[in-house]
C-alpha positions as CSV (number, residue, x, y, z in Angstrom):
1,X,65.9,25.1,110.9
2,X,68.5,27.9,111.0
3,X,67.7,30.3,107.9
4,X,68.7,34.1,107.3
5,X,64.8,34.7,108.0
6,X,62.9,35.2,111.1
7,X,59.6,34.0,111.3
8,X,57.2,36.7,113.2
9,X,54.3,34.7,115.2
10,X,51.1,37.4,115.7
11,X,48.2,35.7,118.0
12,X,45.1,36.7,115.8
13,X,42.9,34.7,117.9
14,X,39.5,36.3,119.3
15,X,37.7,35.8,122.3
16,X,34.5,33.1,121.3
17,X,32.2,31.5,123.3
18,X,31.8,28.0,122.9
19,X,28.6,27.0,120.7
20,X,25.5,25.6,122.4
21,X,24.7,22.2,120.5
22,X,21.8,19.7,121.9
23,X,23.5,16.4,123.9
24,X,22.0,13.8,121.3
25,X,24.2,15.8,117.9
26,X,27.3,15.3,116.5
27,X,29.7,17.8,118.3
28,X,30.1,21.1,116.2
29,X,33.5,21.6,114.8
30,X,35.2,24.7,116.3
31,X,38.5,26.4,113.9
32,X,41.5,26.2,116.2
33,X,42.6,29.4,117.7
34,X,44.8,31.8,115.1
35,X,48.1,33.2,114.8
36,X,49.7,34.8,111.8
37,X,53.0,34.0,110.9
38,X,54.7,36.4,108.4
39,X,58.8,36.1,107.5
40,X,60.9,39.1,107.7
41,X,64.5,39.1,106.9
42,X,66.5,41.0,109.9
43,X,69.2,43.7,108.6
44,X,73.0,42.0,109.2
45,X,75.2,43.9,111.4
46,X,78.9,43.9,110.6
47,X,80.8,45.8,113.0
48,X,84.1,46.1,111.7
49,X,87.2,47.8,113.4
50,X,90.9,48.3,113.1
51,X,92.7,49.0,116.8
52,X,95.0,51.8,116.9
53,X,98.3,49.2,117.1
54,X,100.1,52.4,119.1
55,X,98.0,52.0,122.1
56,X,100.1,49.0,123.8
57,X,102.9,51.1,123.9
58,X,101.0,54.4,125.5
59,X,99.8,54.6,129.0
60,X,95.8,53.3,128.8
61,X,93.1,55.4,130.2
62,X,93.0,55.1,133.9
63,X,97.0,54.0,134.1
64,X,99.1,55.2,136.4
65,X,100.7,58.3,134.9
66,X,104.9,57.6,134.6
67,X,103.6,53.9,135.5
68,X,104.9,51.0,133.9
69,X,102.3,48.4,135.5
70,X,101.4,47.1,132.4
71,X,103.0,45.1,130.3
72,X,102.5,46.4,126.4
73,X,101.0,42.6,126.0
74,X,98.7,43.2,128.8
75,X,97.9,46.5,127.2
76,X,96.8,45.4,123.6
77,X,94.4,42.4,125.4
78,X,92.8,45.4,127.7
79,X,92.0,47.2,124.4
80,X,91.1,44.4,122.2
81,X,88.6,43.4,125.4
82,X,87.4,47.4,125.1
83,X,86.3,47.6,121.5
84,X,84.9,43.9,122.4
85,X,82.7,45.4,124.8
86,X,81.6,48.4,122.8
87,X,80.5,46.3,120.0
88,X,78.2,44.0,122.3
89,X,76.9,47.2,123.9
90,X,75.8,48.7,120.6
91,X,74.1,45.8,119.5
92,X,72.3,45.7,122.4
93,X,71.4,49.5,122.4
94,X,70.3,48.7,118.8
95,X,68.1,46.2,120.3
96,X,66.6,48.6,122.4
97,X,66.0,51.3,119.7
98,X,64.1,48.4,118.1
99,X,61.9,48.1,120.8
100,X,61.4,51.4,121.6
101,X,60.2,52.2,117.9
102,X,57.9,48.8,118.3
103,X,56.3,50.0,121.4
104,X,56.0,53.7,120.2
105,X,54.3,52.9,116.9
106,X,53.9,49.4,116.6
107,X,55.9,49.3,113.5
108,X,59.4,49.2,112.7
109,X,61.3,50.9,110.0
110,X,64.9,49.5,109.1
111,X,67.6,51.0,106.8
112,X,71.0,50.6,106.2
113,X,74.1,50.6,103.9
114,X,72.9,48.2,101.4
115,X,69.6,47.0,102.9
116,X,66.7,48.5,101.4
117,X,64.5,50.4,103.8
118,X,62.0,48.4,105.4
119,X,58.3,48.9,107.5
120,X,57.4,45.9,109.8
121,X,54.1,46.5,110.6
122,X,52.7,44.5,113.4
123,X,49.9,45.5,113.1
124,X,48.5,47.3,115.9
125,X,45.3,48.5,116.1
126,X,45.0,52.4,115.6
127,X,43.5,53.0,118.6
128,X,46.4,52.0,120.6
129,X,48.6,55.1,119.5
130,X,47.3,58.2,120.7
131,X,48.5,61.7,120.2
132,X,46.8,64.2,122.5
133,X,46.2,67.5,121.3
134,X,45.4,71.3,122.4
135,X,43.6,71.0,125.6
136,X,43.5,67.2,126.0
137,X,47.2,67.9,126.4
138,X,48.8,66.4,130.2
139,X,48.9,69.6,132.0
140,X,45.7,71.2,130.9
141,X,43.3,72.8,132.9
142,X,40.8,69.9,133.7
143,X,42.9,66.8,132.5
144,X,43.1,64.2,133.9
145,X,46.5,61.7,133.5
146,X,45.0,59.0,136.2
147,X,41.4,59.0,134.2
148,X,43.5,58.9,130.7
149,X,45.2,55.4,132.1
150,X,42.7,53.7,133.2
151,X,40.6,54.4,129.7
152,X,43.8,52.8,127.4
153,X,44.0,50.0,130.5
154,X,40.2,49.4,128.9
155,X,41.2,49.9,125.4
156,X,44.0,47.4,126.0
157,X,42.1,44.3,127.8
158,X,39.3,44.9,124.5
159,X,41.7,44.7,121.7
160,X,44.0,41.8,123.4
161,X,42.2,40.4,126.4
162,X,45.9,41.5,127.8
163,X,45.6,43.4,131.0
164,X,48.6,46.3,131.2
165,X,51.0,46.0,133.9
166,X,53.4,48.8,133.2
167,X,53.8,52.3,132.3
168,X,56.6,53.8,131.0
169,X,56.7,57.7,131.6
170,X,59.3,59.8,130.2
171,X,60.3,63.5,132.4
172,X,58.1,65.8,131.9
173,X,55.1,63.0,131.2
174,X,56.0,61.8,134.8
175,X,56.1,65.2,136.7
176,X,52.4,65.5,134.9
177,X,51.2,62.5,136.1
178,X,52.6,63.2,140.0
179,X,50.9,66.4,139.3
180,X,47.5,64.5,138.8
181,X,45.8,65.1,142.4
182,X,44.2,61.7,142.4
183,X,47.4,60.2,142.0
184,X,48.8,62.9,144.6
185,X,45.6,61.9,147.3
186,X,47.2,58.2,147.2
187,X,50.7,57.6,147.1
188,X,52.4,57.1,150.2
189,X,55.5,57.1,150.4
190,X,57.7,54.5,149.8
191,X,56.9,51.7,153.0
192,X,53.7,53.3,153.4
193,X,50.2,51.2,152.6
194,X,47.4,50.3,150.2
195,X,49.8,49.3,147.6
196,X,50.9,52.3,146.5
197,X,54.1,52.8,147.3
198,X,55.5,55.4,144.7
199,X,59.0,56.8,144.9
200,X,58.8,60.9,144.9
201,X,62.6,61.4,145.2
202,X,64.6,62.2,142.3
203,X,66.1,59.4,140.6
204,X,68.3,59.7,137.6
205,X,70.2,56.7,135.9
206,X,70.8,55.5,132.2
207,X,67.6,53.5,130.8
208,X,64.6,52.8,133.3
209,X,64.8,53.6,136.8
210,X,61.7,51.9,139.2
211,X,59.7,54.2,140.8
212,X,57.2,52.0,142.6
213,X,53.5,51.0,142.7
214,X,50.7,52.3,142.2
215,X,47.2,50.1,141.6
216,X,48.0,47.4,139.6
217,X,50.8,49.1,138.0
218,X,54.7,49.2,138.2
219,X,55.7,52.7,137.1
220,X,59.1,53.1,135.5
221,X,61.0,56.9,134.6
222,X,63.0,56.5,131.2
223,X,65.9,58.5,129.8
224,X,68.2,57.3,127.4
225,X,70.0,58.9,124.0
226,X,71.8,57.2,121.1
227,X,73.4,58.7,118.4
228,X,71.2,57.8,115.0
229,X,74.6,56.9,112.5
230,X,72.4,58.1,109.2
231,X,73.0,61.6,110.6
232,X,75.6,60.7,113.5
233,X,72.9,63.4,115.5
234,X,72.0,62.3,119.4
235,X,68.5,61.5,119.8
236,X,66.3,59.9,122.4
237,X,65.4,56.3,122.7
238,X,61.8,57.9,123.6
239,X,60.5,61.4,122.8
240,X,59.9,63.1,126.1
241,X,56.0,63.7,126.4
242,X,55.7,59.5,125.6
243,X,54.0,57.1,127.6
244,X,54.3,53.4,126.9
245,X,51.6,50.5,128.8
246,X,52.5,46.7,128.5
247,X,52.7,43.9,130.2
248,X,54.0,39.9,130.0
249,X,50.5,39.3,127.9
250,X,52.8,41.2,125.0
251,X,54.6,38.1,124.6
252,X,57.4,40.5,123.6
253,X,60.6,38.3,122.5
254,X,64.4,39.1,120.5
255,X,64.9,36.6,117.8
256,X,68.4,36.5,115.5
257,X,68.9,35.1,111.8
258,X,71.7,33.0,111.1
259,X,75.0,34.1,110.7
260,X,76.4,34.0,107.3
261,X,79.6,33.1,107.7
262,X,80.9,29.4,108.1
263,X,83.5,30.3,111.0
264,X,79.8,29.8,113.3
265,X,78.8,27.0,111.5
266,X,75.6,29.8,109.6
267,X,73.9,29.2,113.5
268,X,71.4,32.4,114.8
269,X,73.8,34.0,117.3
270,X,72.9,37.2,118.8
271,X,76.8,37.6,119.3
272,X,79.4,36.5,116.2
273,X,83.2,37.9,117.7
274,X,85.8,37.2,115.3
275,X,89.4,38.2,114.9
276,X,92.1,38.1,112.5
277,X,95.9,39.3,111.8
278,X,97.2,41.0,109.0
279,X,100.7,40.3,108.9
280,X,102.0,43.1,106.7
281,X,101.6,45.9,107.6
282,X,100.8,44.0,110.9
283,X,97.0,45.1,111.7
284,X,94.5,43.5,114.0
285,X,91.2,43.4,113.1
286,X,87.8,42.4,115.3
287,X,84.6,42.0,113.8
288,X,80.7,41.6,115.1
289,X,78.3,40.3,113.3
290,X,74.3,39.6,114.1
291,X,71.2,40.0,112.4
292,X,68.5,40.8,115.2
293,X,64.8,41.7,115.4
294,X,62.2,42.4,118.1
295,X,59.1,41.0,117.9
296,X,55.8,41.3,120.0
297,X,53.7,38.1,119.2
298,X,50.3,39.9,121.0
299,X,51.4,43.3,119.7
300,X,47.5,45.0,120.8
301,X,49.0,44.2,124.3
302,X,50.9,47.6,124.1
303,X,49.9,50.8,123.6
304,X,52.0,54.2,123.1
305,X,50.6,58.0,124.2
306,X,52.4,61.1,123.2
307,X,50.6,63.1,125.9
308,X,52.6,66.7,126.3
309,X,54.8,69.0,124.7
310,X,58.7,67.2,124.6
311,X,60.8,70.1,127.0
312,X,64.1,67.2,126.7
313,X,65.3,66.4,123.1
């Protein structure tokens, strides 16, 4: 059933052995596996907006200069389709910044205009969010980035039973972790052997960029910013000096309450467009609505690192 609530599934479930019981008893009763559901109520988004009605009779970005190859028609549905498109890409960078602070904390904190601040804890266990100190620090004299992975891999696979597949580096994390000679002694370049087949060359693009294999893992480099509208201050999605390990065993998923408004029938949209005309003064106005939340159901499949001093902010 469609309600304003999402309902958060946590597998609880540990690893048992089945019990030993002689052939000629009555089979022992085993407790089904566990999972924890708890019922969070997502923060609405209403992203409301008035379009400048002047632009249909300017020249649009990109036109033509002295042009008239647009029609003023043709003009106000190209900026209607715009804002359109910047609402559904905020949302979905909202999205992200949710599951960047899950991953990095395994909590989430939500506030807002009228919503009362909220924690979601998912309840991770503390020993998946490590912040290395002093000389432990990536970078040290004597440390060890390759050694440091493989003993959260092991923390991981004990909390969970979930074996890590990814890493998620951030700059200067990444340039400590090429630094690492064991890592160094067996990359080979990309077409090279052994399954390691990590990408030295500088890559830069918006989000995660792939930069190969190495072991069982597929490395990623992340960069991305978004401007925090408590403060309207740019910040990143990830602190530099942060490294993230999951994998599918995270069970990570994007859920969406209802909408409450009976133009969408009240149905869980990640994506409620709507549009309406004021007729005097004449006014268009577009509207977004969605109420969304990230949720990892096996949230000890994840763990989070702040390894080095941050040199990008």
């Amino acid at each position: 059933m469609a309600t304003a609530e999402v309902d958060i599934d946590v597998d609880v479930g540990k690893r048992r052995l089945a019990p030993f019981v002689s052939p000629l008893v009555e089979g022992k009763l085993v407790e089904q596996r566990r999972y924890q559901t708890d019922r969070f109520k997502p923060a609405y988004i209403k992203d409301k907006r008035a379009p400048d009605l002047q632009k249909p009779v300017r020249r649009m970005i990109g036109e033509q200069i002295g042009g008239n190859n647009l029609t003023p028609q043709q003009r106000y549905e190209a900026n209607l389709a715009f804002e359109m498109e910047d609402q559904v890409d905020m949302i979905d960078r909202r999205l992200e910044w949710m599951a960047a602070q899950t991953l990095k904390t395994g909590t989430l904190t939500v506030t807002g205009e009228g919503f009362p601040t909220q924690v979601i804890d998912f309840g991770r266990a503390p020993s998946l969010t490590v912040t290395l100190a002093g000389a432990a620090k990536w970078g040290q004299a004597g440390v060890s980035p390759s050694q440091d992975i493989e003993n959260w891999s092991h923390e991981i696979l004990k909390q969970s039973g979930g074996v890590a597949t990814e890493i998620v580096f951030t700059t200067t994390s990444w340039r400590h972790f090429m630094n690492d000679p064991v890592v160094k002694q067996a990359i080979w370049y990309p077409g090279g052997g052994q399954g390691n087949t990590v990408n030295i060359g500088t890559q830069i693009q918006r989000g995660a960029v792939y930069k190969g294999k190495w072991g069982q893992y597929d490395l990623w480099l992340y960069n991305d910013w978004f401007v925090d509208p408590l403060d309207e201050k740019e910040k990143p999605m990830l602190t530099d000096g942060t490294v993230l390990m999951s994998g599918p065993d995270l069970m990570g998923t994007r859920a969406f309450g209802l909408i409450l408004d009976p133009a969408f029938a009240y149905g869980p949209l990640a994506y409620a467009p709507k549009m309406w005309l004021n007729p005097d003064p004449a006014q268009a106005y577009l509207m977004m609505q969605s109420a969304p939340l990230t949720i990892p159901s096996r949230v000890n499949a994840s763990f989070s690192a702040n390894v080095c001093d941050p040199v990008l902010t």
